[in-house]
N, C-alpha and C positions, 0 to 999 in steps of 0.2 A: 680279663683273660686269665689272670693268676688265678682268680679263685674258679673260673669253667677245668683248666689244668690241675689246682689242686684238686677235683673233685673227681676226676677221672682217674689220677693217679691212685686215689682210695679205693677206684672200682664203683662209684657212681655214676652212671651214666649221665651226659652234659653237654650241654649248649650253650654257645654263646651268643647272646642278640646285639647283632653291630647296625649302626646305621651304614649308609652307601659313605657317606664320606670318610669315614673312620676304618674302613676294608685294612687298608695297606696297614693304617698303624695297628691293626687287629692280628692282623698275620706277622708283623715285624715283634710284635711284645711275645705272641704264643709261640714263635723262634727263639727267642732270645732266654724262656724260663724251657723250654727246651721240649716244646711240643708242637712243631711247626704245620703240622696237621690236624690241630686240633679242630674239632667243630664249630663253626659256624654259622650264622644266618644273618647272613644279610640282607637286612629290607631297606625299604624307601625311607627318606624322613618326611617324616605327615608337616605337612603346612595347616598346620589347625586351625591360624587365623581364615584359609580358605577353602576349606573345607566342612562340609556337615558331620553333626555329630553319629550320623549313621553311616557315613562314609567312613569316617574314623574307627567307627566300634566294627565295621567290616572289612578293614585293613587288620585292625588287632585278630580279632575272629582268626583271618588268615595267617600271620605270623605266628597265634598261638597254635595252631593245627600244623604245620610246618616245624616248628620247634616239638611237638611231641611226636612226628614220625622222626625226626632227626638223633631224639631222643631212644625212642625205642629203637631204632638201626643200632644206636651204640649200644644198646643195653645187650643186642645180639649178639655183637663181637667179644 
């Protein structure tokens, strides 16, 4: 989170990739260095042991496409 907020602060546009369990303390740290809106993405956490590797690679696929419209939304502001 500190370095998605330091990098926004410079005027780089930024995201940060949170798993689902990690949400709350994602938003309680981006509060706390004093960006309590900062971007986020939160996805699923992959069970790799049960899952295929193309199931995997098309989870990532989607997060990384998600993270760069999320991206370019901030580059807009």
């Amino acid at each position: 989170m500190r370095d998605t907020v330091n990098m926004l602060r410079e005027g780089v546009p930024a995201v940060a990739l949170v798993h689902e369990p990690f949400r709350r303390l994602a938003r309680m740290a981006a509060g706390q260095v004093g960006m309590p809106d900062a971007p986020l993405l939160i996805y699923p956490r992959d069970l790799v042991a049960e899952e295929s590797p193309q199931d995997l690679e098309a989870k990532a696929c989607e997060v990384a496409a998600a993270g760069a419209r999320i991206v370019l939304d901030v580059g807009k502001g």
